[in-house]
C-alpha positions in Angstrom: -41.3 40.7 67.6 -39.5 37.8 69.1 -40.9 33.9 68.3 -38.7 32.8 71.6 -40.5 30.8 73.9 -40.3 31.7 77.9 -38.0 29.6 79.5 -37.4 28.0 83.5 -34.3 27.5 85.4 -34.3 24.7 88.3 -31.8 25.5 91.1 -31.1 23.5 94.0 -28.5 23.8 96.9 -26.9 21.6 99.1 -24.5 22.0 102.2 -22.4 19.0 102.9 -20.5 18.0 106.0 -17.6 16.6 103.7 -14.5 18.5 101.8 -15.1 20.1 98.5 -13.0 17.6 96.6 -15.5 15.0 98.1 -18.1 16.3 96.4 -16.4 17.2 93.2 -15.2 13.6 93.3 -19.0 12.7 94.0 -20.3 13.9 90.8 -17.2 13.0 88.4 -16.0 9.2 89.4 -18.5 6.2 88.2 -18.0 3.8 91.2 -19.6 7.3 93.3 -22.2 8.6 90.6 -23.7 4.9 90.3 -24.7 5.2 94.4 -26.7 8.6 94.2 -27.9 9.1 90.5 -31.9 9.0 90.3 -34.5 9.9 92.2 -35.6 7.7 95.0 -36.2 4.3 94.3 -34.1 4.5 90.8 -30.9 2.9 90.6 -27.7 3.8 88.2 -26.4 0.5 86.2 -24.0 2.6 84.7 -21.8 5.7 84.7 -18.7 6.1 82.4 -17.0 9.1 82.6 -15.2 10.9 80.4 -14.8 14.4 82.7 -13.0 16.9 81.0 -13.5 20.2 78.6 -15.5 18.5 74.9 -15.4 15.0 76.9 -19.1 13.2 76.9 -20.0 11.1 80.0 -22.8 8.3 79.4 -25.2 7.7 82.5 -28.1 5.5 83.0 -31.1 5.2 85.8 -32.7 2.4 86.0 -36.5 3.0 87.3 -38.1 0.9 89.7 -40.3 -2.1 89.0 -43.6 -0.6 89.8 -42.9 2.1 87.4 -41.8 -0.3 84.7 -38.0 -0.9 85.4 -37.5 0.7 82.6 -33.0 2.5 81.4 -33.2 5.8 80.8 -29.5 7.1 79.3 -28.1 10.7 79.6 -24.5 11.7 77.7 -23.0 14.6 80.0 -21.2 16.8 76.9 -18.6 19.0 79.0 -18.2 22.1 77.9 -15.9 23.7 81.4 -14.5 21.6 83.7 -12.4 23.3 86.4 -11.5 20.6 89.2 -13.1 21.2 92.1 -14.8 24.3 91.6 -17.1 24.2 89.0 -18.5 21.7 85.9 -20.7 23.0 83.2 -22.3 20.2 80.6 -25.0 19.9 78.0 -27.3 16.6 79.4 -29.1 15.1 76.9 -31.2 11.8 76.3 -29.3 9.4 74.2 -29.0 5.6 73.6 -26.9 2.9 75.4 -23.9 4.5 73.3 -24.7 7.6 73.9 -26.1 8.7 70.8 -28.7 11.5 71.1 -32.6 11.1 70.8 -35.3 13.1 71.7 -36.7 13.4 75.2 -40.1 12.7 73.7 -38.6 8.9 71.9 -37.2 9.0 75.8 -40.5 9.2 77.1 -40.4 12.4 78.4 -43.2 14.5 78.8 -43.0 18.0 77.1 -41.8 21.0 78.1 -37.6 19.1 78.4 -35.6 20.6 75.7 -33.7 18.9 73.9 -30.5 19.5 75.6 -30.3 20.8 79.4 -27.7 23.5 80.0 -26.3 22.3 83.4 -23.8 24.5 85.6 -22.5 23.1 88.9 -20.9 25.0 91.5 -18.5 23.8 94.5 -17.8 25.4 97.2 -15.3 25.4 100.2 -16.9 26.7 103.1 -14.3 25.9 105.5 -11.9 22.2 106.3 -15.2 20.2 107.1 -17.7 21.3 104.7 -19.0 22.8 101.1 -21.9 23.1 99.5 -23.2 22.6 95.4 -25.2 24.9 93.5 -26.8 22.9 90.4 -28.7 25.4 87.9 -30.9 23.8 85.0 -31.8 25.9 82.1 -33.8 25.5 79.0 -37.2 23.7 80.2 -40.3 25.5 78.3 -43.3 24.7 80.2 -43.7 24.7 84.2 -44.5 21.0 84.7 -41.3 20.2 83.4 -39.4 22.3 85.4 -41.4 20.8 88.6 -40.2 17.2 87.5 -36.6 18.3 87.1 -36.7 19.6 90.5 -38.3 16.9 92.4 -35.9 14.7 90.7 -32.4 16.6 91.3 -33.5 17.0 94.8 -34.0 13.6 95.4 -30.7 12.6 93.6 -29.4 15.2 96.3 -31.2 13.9 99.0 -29.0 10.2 98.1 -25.7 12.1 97.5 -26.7 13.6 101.1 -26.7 9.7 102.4 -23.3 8.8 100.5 -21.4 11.6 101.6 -23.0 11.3 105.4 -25.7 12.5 107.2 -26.2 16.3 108.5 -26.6 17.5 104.5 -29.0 20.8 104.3 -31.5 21.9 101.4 -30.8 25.3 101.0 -33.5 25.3 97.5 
């Protein structure tokens, strides 16, 4: 009999009307990933990257003053990076140096794993556009999984701004 716990994926699509280096570009240069990290109404102080196969990128979101204002740091551990098809990384919550801590010492509700299996896809669909396919894996309890979601999307919704308008959810 198996002690493993059931576990949820969160997947989200987006179609952009901008070339697939764009994007890839989008989610691995700093000066770009500080403009559309965070959900709605979060801002990113910081984003050094380090993209590339055992590199760690450190990013931070910054929440909004009515929710406390509050720096919340990820390190992005890479573990494929294949330029500008596909990145795979580890996210996990971790100090201003990047050093790892629990989502819970984060402020995290339960149900966020420790680390959060991340795969995302880009893809050429002709000249003008490409979409990305994010998968998150690991979360253990349903609410979690909801929050991921709502959050991704809304980082996608402000990546949709950045790279211009006529973006489509395809979740």
């Amino acid at each position: 009999m198996s002690n493993s716990q059931p576990t949820f994926d969160v997947h989200a699509t987006r179609t952009f009307p901008v070339s697939v280096e764009a994007v890839f570009a989008a989610w691995t240069e700093g000066d770009l990933v500080k403009q559309w990290w965070g959900p709605l109404g979060f801002t990113c102080p910081m984003a050094e990257m380090d993209v590339r196969s055992g590199g760690v990128s450190v990013v931070a979101m910054r929440a909004p003053a009515e929710f406390g204002g509050a720096v919340m740091y990820n390190t992005w551990t890479y573990t494929k990076v294949d330029p500008p098809n596909r990145l795979e990384y580890d996210m996990r919550f971790s100090t201003p140096e990047g050093q790892p801590i629990s989502p819970a010492s984060a402020g995290i509700p339960g149900g966020v794993p420790d680390f959060v299996p991340h795969v995302v896809l880009f893809d050429r669909l002709d000249d003008h556009r490409s979409r990305v396919s994010v998968t998150e894996s690991g979360y253990t309890a349903h609410d979690a999984r909801a929050m991921s979601l709502a959050g991704l999307e809304e980082c996608l919704d402000k990546l949709a701004v950045l790279l211009g308008t006529g973006s489509t959810a395809n979740t």
